[in-house]
C-alpha positions in Angstrom: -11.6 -14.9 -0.7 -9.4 -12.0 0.7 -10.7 -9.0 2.4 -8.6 -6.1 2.9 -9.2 -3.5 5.4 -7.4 -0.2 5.1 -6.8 2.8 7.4 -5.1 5.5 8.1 -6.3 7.9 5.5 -6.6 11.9 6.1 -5.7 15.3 5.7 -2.3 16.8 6.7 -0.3 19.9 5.9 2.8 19.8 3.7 5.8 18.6 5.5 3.5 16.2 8.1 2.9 12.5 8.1 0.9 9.9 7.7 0.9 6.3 8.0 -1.5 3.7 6.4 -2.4 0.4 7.7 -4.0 -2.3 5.5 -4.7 -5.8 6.9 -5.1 -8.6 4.7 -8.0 -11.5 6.4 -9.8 -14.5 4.7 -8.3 -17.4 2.2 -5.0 -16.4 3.3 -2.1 -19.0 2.6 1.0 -17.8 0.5 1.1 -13.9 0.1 4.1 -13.0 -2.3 3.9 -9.3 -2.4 1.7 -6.7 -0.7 1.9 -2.8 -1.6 0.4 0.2 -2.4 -1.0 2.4 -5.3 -2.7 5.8 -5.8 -4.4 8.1 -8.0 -4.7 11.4 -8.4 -7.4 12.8 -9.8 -6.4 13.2 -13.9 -4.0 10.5 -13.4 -3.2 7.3 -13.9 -2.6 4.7 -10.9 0.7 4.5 -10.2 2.8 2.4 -7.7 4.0 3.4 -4.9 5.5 0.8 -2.8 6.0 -2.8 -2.9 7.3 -5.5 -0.3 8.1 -9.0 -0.7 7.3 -11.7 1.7 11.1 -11.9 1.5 11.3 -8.1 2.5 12.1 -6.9 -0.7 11.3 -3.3 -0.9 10.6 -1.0 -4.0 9.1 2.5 -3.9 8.5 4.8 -6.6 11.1 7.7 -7.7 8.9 10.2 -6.5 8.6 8.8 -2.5 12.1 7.7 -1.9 13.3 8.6 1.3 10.4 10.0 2.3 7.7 7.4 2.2 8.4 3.3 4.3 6.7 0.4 3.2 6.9 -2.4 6.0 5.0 -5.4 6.9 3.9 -7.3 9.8 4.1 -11.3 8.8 2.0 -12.4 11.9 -0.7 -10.0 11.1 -1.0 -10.4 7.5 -0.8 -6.2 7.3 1.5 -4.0 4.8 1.8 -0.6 6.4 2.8 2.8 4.7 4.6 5.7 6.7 4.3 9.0 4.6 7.1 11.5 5.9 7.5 14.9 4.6 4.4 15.0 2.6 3.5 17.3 -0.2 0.4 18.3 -1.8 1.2 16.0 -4.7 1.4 13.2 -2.9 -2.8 13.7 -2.8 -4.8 11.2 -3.9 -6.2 8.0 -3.1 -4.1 4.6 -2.6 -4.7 1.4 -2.9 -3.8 -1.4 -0.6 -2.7 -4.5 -3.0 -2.0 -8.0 -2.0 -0.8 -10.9 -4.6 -1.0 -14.6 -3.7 -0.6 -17.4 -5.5 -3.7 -19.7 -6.7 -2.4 -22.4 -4.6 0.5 -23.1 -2.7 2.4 -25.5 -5.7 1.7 -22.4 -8.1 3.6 -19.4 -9.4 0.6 -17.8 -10.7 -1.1 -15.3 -8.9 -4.7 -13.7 -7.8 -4.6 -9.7 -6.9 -7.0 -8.2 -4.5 -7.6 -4.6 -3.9 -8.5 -2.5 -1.1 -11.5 0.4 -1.3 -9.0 2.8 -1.2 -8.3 5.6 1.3 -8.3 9.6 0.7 -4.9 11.5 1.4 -5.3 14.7 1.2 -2.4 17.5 1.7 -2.6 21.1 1.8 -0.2 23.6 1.0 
């Protein structure tokens, strides 16, 4: 079992920043990719960022150069910094980690975090 605890969630005005945290505890042994989703409300989830455990990097259209995805190995956390926001960057996003079954495997079990509200005004 993998628990995910995220943070980092609030309100902000258009143009500030925010940066979620989400660290990854439990059955932890071969983490391939960890990232983050949102919805907003009418829409579909959508990614947002993804990182390898190689470093591999891969953000959305919409967030690039604006939004970093980075992670910390020796804490099993992904991390989001949200730069330059704008109201439709509102919603609320997902932390998302994929590991494989078992270490020999290339097939892989997702786990999801409750999600945390970002909210930003105009």
């Amino acid at each position: 079992q993998v628990q995910l605890v995220e943070s980092g969630g609030g309100l902000v005005q258009a143009g500030g920043s925010l940066r979620l945290s989400c660290a990854a505890s439990g059955s932890i042994f071969s983490i391939i990719v960890m990232g983050w989703y949102r919805q907003a409300p009418g829409k579909q989830r959508e990614l947002v960022a993804t990182i390898t455990s190689g470093g591999t990097t891969n953000y959305a259209n919409s967030v690039k150069g604006r939004f970093t995805i980075s992670r910390d190995n020796a804490k099993n956390t992904v991390y989001l910094q949200m730069n330059s926001l704008k109201p439709e960057d509102t919603g609320i996003y997902y932390c998302n980690v994929a590991q494989r079954k078992y270490t020999w495997s290339r097939t892989t079990s997702d786990y999801w975090g409750q999600g945390t509200q970002v909210t930003v005004s105009s």
